[in-house]
C-alpha positions as CSV (number, residue, x, y, z in Angstrom):
1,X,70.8,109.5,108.3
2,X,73.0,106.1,107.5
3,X,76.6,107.3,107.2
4,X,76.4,105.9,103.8
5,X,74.1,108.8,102.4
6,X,75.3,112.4,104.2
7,X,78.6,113.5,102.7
8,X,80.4,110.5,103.9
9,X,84.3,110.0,103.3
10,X,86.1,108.3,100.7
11,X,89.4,106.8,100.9
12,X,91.4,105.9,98.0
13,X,94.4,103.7,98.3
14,X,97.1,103.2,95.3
15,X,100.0,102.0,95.8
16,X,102.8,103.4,93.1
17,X,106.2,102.2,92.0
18,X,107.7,104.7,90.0
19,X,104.7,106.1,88.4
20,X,106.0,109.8,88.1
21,X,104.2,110.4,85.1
22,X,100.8,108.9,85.8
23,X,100.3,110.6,89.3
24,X,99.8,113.8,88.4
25,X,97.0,112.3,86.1
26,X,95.6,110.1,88.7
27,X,94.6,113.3,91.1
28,X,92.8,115.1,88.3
29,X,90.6,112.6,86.9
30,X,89.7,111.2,90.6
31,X,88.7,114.7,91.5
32,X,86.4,115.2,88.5
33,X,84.8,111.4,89.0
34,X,84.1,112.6,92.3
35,X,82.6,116.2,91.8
36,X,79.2,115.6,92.0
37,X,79.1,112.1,94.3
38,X,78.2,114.2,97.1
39,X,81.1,112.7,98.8
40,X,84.3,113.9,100.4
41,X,87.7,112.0,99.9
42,X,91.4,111.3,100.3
43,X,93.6,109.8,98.1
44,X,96.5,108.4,100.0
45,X,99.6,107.4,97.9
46,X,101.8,104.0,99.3
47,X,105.1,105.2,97.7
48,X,106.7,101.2,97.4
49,X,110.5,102.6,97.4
50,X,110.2,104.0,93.8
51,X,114.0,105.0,92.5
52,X,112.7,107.8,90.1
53,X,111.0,111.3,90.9
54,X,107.9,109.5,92.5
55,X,108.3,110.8,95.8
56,X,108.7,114.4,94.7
57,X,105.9,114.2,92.5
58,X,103.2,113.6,95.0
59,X,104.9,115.4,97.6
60,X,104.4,118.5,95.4
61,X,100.6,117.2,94.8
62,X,100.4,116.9,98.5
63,X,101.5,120.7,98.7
64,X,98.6,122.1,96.1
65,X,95.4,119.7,97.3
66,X,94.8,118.6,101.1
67,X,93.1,116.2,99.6
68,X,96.2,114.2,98.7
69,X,98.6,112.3,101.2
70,X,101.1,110.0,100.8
71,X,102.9,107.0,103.1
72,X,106.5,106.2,101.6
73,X,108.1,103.0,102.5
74,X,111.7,103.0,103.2
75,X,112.5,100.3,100.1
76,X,109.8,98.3,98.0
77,X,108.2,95.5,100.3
78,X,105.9,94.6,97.7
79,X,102.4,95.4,96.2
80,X,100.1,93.7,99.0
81,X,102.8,95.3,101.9
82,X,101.1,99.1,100.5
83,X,97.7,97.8,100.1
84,X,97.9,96.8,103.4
85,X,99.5,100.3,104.9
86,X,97.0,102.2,103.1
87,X,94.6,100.4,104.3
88,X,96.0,100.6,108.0
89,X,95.8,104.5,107.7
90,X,92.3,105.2,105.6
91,X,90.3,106.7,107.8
92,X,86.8,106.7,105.2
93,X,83.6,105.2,106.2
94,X,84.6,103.5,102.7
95,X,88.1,102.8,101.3
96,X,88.3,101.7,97.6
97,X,92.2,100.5,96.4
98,X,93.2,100.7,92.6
99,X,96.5,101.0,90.5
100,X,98.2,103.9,89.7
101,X,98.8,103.4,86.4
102,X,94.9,104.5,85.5
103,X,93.9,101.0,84.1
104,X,91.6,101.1,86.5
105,X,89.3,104.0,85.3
106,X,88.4,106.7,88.3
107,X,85.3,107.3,86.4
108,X,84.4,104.3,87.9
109,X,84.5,105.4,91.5
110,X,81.2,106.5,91.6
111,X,79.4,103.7,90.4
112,X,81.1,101.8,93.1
113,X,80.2,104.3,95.3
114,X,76.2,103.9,95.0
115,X,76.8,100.5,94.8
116,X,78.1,100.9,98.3
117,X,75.2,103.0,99.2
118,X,73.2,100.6,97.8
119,X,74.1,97.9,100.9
120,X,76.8,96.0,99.7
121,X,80.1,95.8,101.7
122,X,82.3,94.6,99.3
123,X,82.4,96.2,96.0
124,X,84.4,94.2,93.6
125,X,85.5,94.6,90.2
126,X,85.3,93.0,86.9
127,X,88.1,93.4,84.7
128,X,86.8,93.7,80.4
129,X,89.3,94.2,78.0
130,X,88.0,97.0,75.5
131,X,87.0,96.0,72.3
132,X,88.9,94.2,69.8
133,X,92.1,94.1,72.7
134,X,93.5,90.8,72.2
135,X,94.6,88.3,75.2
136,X,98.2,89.5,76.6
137,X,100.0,86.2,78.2
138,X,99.5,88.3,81.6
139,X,95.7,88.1,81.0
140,X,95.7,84.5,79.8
141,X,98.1,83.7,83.1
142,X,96.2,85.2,85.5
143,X,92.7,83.2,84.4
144,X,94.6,79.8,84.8
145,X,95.8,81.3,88.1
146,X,91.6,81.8,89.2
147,X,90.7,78.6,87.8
148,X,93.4,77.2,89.4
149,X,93.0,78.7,93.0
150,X,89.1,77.7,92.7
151,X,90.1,74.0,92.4
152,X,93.0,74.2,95.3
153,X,91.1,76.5,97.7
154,X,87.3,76.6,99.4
155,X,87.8,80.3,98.9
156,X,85.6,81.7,96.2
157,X,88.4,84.2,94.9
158,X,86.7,86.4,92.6
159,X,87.5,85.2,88.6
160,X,88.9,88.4,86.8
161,X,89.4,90.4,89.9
162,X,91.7,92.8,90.5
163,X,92.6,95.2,93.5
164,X,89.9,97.7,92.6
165,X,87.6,97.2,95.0
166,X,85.3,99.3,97.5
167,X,85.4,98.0,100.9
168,X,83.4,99.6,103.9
169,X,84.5,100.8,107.1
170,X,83.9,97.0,108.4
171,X,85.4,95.3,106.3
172,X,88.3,97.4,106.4
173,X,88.9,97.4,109.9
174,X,88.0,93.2,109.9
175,X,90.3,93.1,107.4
176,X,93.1,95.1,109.7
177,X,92.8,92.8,112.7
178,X,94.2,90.2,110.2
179,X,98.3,89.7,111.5
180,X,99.2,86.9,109.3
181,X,102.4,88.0,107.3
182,X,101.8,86.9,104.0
183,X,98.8,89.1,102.5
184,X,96.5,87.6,99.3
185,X,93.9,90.6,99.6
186,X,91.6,88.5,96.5
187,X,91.8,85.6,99.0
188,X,91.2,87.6,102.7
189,X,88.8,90.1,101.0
190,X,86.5,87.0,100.2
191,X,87.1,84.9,103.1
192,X,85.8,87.7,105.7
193,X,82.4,86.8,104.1
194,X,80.6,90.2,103.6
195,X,77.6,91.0,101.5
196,X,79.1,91.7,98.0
197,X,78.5,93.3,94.9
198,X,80.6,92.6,91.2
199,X,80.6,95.4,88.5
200,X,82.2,95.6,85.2
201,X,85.0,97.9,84.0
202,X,86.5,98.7,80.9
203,X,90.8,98.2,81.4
204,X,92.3,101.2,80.6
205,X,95.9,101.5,78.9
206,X,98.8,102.6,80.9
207,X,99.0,106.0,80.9
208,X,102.5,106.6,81.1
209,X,106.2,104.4,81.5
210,X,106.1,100.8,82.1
211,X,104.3,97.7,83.8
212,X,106.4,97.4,86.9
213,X,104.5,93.5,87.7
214,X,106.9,90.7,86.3
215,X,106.3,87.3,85.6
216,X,108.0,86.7,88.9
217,X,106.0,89.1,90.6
218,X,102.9,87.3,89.3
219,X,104.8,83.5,90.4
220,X,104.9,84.6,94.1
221,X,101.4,86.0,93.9
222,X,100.2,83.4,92.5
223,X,102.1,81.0,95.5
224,X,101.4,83.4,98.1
225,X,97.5,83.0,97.5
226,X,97.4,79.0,96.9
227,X,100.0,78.5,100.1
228,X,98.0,80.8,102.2
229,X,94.4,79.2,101.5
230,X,94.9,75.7,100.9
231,X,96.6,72.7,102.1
232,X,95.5,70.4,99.1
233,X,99.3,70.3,98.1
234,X,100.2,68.9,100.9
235,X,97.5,66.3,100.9
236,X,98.8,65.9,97.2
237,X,102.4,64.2,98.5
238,X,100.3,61.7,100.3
239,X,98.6,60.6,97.0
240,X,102.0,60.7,94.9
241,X,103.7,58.5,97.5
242,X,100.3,56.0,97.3
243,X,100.7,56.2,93.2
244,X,104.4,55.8,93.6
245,X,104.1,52.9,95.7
246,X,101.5,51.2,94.1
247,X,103.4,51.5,90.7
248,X,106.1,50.0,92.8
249,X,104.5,46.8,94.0
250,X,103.0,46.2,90.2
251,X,106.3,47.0,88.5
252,X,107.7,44.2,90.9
253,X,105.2,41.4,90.2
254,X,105.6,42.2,86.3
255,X,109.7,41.8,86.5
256,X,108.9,38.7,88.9
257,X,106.7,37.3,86.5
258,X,108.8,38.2,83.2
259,X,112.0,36.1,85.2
260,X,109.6,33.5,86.0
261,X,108.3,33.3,82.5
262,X,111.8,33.7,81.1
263,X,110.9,37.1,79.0
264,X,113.6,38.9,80.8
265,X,115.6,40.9,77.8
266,X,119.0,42.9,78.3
267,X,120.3,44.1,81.7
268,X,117.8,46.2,82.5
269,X,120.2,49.6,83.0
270,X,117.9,51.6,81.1
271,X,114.9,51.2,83.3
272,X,116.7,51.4,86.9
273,X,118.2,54.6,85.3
274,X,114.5,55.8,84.4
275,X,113.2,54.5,87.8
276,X,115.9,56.4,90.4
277,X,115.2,59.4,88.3
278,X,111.5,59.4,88.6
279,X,111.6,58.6,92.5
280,X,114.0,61.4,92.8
281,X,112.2,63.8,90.8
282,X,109.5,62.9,93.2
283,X,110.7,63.3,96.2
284,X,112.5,66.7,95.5
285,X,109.4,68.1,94.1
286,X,107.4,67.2,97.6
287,X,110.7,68.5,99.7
288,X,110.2,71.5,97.8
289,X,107.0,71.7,98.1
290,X,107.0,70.6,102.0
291,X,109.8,73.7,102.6
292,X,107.6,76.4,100.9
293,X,105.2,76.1,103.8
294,X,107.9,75.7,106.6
295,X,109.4,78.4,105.2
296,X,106.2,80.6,105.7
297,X,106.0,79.1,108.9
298,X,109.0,80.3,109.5
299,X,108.5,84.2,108.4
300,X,105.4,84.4,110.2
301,X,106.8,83.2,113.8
302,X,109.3,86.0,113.9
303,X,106.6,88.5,114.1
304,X,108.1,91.1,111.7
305,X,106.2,93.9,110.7
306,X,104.9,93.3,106.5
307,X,106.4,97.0,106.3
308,X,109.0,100.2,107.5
309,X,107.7,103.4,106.8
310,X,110.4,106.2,106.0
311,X,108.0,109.6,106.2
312,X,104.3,110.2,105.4
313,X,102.3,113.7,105.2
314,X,98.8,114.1,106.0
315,X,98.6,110.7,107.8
316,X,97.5,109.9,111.5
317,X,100.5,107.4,112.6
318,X,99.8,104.6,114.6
């Protein structure tokens, strides 16, 4: 029989940031989702150097279920650096990764489970907002971010997505052999180009405390995935500096023709003024833009691992 239909096992990864009060709430509905899928699972938590009682938390969890293990890093390296750890140590024929905050449902887990059993690979997610929710800003920011990653990248980054996703023992491990530093899981998951699958969830509301994922947070998400997929900005200082010069050469005919012509009017301090400023603004903006992606260069020659893990229980480490 495939490994996909005898009692195969189920890895969950969620990576928390002090979420002491949803944790406890996360085992027990993902153990009832999963009581009759006919699967077996762990749920490994990627403790992101949370400050609060996190750590104790799903320590004690860890000491009343087997089922439960956890990976804690030794200060937060960010939300991709534990997706990435938990996905290092999943040992499931299929590994799905969701938040800990239970806006992404665990009732869902089976459906994405027979979805998987169905064929697919990659099992991704469909954010809905429940009825009558209105559009948060976060929401609103992170559709401009798809639609603007679909006109930047070749990548077809999933509109909506989120990182609940199923992903089977392939992709996993193709996704593992991947060493670059700088980790855009909506971007990698897509570009390893498995069969997929999209289903629809309901979000959920926070179950307990508060969004830990800033507007910064979402800013160097959002760079981290159109910096690691596409080089269109780049391309895009060649085309300012063509525009710029262009508008150069005709701004110097039309002053050479208003002498000529004698429609010259005032010193002209204004304009220069205007002119240095532009140019400048210009030119700083495509430095800027030129030293974000030396600057990745830069982290990913020195080879340093994306994480440093403190402790773990129940883990194999490699």
């Amino acid at each position: 029989m495939s490994r996909r239909s005898e009692n195969p096992l189920v890895s969950i990864v969620v990576p928390v940031l002090d979420e002491e009060g949803c944790v406890g709430e996360l085992v027990r509905r993902v153990r009832d989702a999963l009581a009759g899928a006919d699967v077996r699972f762990e749920l490994i938590f990627v403790d992101d150097g949370s400050r609060d009682g996190t750590a104790e938390k799903i320590a004690a969890l860890r000491r009343a279920d087997p089922a439960v293990k956890w990976i804690r890093f030794t200060r937060s390296f960010g939300h991709q650096a534990a997706l990435s750890a938990g996905l290092r140590h999943a040992r499931g024929d299929a590994v799905v990764t969701m938040d800990g905050d239970l806006q992404h449902p665990p009732e869902a887990l089976p459906t994405l489970i027979e979805a998987w059993r169905g064929g697919a690979d990659v099992v991704n997610t469909l954010r809905r907002l429940p009825g009558g929710a209105r559009l948060e800003w976060k929401e609103a920011l992170g559709r401009a971010f798809y639609r603007l990653m679909g006109l930047f990248s070749a990548v077809p980054v999933v509109p909506t997505s989120a990182e609940f996703r199923l992903l089977d023992r392939r992709a996993v491990d193709a996704l593992n052999a991947l060493e670059e530093h700088f980790v855009f899981t909506r971007g990698l998951v897509p570009w390893l180009g498995f069969p997929e699958t999209r289903i629809e969830y309901e979000l959920g509301e926070r179950f307990a405390g508060e969004s830990k994922y800033d507007l910064w947070r979402m800013l160097r998400l959002a760079a981290d995935g159109i910096v690691s997929f596409s080089t269109l900005p780049l391309r895009a200082i060649a085309l300012v500096g063509l525009a710029s010069v262009l508008f150069a050469v005709a701004f110097g005919v039309f002053t050479l023709v208003a002498h000529v012509t004698g429609h010259v009017e005032g010193s002209g301090w204004t304009t220069l003024v205007v002119l240095i400023l532009l140019f400048g603004g210009v030119q700083l903006l495509c430095l800027g833009l030129l030293a974000e992606y030396v600057g990745r260069i830069y982290e990913e020659v020195k080879r340093r691992p994306r994480y440093v893990i403190e402790a773990a229980d129940g883990i194999e480490r490699s």
